[in-house]
GUTOR-413588 format. One record per atom (N, C-alpha, C): residue number from 1; z negated, y negated, x; atom name. Coordinates in steps of 0.02 Angstrom, whole numbers, plus 50000, padded with zeros to 5 digits. Example, Ala and Ser with C-alpha at 12.3 -4.5 7.8 and 13.67 -1.06 7.14 Angstrom:
1;49610;50284;50660;N
1;49610;50225;50615;CA
1;49610;50165;50660;C
2;49646;50112;50642;N
2;49643;50053;50684;CA
2;49606;49998;50645;C
//
This chain:
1;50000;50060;50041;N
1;50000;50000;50000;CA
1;50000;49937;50043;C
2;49959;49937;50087;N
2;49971;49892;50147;CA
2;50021;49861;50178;C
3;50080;49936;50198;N
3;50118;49907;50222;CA
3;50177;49885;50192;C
4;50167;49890;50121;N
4;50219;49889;50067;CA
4;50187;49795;50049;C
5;50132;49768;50055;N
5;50116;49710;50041;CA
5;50145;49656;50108;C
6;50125;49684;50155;N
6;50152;49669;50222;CA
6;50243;49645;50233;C
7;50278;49701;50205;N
7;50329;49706;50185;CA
7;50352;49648;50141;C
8;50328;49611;50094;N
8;50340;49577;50031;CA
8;50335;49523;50064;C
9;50258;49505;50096;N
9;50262;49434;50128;CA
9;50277;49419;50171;C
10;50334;49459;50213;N
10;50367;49434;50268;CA
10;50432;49438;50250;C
11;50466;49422;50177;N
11;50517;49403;50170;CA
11;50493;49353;50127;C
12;50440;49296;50123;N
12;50427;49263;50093;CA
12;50446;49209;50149;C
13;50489;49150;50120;N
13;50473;49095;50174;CA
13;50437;49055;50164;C
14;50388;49022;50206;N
14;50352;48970;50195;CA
14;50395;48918;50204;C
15;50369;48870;50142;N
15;50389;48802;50127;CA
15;50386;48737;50173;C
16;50441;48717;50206;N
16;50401;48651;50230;CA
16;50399;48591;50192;C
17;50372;48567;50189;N
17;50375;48474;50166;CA
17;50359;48416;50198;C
18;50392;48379;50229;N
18;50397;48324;50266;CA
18;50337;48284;50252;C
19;50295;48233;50298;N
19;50246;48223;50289;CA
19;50258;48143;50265;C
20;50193;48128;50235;N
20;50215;48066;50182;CA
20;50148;48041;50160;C
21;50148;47978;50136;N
21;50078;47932;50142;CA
21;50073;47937;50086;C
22;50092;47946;50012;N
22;50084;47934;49952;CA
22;50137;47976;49910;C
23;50101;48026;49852;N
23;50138;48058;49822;CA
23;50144;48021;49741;C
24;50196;48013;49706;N
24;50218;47976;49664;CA
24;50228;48056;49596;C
25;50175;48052;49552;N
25;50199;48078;49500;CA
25;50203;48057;49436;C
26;50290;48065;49423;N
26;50283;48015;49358;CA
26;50320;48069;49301;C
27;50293;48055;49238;N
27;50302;48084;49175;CA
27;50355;48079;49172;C
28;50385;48139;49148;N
28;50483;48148;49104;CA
28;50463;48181;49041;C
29;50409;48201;49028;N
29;50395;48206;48962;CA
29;50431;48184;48894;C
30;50449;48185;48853;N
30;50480;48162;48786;CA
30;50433;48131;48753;C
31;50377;48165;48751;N
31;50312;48130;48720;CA
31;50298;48050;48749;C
32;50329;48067;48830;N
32;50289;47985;48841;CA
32;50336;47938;48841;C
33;50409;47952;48834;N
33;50458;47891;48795;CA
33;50502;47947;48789;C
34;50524;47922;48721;N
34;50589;47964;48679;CA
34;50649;47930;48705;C
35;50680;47888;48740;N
35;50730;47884;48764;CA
35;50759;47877;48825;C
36;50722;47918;48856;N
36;50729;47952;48923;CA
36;50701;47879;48981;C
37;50680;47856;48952;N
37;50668;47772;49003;CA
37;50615;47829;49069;C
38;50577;47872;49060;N
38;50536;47883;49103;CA
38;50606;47943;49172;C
39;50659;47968;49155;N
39;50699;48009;49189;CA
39;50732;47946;49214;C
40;50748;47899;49173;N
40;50780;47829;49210;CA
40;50764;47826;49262;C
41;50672;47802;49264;N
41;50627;47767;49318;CA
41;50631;47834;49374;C
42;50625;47885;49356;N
42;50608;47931;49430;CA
42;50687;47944;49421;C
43;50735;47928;49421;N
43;50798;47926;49457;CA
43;50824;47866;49476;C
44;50792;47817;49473;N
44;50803;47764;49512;CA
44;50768;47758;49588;C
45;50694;47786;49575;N
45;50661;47770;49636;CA
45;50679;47780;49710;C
46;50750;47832;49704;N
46;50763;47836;49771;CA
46;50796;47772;49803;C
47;50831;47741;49776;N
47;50871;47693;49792;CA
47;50812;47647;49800;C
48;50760;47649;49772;N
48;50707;47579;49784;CA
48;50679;47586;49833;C
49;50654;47662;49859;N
49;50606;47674;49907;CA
49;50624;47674;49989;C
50;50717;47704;49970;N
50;50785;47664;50018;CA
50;50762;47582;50044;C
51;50777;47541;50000;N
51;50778;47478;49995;CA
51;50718;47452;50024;C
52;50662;47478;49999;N
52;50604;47450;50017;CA
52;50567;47490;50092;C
53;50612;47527;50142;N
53;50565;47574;50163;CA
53;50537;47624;50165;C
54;50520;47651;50113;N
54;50474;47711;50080;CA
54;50517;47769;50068;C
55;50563;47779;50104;N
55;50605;47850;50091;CA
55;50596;47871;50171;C
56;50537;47865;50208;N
56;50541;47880;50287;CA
56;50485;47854;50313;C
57;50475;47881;50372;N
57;50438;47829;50430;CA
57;50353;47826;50406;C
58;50307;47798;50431;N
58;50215;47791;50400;CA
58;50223;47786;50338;C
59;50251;47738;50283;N
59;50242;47732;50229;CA
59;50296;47779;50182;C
60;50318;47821;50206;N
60;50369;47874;50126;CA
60;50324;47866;50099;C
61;50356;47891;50027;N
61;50339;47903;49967;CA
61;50345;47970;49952;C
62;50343;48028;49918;N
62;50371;48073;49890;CA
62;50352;48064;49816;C
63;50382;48097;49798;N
63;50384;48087;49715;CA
63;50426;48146;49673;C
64;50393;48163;49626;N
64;50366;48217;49590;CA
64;50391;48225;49533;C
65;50427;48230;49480;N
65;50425;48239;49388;CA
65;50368;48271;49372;C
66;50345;48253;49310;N
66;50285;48295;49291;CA
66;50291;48300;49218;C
67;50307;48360;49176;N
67;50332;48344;49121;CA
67;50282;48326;49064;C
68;50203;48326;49091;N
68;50173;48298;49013;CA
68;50079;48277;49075;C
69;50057;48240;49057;N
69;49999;48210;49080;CA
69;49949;48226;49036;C
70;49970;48208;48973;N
70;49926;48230;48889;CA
70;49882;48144;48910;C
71;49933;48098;48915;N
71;49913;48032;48915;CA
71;49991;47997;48882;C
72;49994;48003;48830;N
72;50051;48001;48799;CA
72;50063;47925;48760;C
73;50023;47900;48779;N
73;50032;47810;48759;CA
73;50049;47793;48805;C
74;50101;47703;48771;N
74;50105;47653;48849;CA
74;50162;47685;48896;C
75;50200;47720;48888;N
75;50248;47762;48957;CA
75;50297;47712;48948;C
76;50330;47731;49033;N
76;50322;47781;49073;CA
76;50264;47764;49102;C
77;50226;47840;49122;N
77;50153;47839;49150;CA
77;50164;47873;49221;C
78;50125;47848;49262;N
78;50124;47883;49330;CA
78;50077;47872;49384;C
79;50073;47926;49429;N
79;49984;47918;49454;CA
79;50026;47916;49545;C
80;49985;47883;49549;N
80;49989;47860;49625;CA
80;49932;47921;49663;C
81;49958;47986;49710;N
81;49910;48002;49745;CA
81;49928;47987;49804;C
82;49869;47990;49880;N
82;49792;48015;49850;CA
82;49747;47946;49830;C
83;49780;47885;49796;N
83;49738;47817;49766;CA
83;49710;47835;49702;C
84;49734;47898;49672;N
84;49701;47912;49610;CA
84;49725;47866;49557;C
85;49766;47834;49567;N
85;49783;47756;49536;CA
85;49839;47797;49486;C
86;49818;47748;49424;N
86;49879;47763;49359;CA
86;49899;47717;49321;C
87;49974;47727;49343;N
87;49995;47672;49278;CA
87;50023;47672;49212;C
88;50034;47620;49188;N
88;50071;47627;49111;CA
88;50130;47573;49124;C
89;50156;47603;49062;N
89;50219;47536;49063;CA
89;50254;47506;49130;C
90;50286;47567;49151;N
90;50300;47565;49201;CA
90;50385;47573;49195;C
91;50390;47500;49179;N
91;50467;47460;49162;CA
91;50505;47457;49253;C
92;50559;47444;49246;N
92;50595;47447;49303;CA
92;50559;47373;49338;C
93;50552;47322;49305;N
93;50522;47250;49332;CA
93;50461;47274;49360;C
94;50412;47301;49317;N
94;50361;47336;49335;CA
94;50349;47387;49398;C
95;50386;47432;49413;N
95;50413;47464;49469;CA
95;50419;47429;49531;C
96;50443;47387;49514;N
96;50478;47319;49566;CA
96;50414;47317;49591;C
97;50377;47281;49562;N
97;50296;47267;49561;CA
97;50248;47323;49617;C
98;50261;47370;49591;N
98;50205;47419;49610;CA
98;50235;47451;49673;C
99;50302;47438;49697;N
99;50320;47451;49760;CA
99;50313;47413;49792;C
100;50288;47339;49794;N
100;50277;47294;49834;CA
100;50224;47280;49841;C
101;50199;47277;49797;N
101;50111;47261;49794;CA
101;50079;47317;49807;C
102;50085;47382;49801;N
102;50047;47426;49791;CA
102;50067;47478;49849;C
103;50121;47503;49855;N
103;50166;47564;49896;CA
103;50185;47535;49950;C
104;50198;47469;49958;N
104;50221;47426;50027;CA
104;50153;47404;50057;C
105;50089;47368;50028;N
105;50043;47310;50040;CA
105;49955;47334;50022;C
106;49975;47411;49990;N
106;49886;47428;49977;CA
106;49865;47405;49923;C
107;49874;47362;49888;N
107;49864;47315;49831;CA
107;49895;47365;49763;C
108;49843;47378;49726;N
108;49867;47434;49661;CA
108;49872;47339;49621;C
109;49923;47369;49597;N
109;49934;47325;49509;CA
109;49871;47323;49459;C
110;49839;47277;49467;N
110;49792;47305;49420;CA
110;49793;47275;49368;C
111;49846;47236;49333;N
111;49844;47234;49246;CA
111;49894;47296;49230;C
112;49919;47335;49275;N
112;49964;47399;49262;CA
112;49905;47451;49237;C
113;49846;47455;49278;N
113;49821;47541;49282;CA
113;49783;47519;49208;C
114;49785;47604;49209;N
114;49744;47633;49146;CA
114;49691;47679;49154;C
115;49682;47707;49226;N
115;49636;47740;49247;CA
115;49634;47735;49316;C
116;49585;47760;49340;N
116;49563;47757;49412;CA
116;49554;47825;49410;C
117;49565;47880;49453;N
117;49529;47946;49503;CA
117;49465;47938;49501;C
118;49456;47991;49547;N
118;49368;47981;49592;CA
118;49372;47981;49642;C
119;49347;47920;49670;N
119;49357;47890;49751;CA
119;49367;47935;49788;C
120;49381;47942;49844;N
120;49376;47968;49905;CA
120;49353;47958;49941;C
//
């Protein structure tokens, strides 16, 4: 049985993932906007994070779909880790916002969030 387990996980490859200062997960849920505005926003972000920096180097970004939070008001919703930070209404202007102030500068949006984590 051993060597039949042995067997299994050495045709398993381990995953790599490039290392990165902030993971971006944002709702595609239906629940949290019915007309796709939240698949909009996380298919735009590459071109922003391009633009701004954040697709490379100390500050990347990575970023995530997440299809339901069960925080279904206010979208598109999305949590900034490891800041624990969450936002709402997270409009393309808004976006704008939270990559500069927040993902570029340390500075969370704070008429954006709707919750905070637990510190670190």
């Amino acid at each position: 049985m051993s060597d039949e387990k042995s067997e299994l996980s050495a045709k398993v490859v381990k995953p790599k993932i490039g290392s990165y200062r902030r993971h971006l997960l944002v709702c595609t849920g239906t629940r949290c906007t019915q007309d796709g505005e939240s698949q909009q926003l996380f298919d735009s972000l590459g071109d922003k994070f391009k633009a701004a920096g954040l697709n490379e180097g100390e500050l990347r970004v990575k970023r995530s779909r997440v299809s339901c939070f069960a925080a279904c008001k206010g979208g598109p919703v999305m949590c900034v880790q490891p800041d624990g930070i969450w936002y709402y209404n997270v409009t393309d202007s808004n976006m704008d916002k939270i990559i500069d102030q927040h993902l570029c500068n340390g500075e969370p949006v704070e008429e954006l969030i709707f919750h905070r984590g637990p510190a670190l």
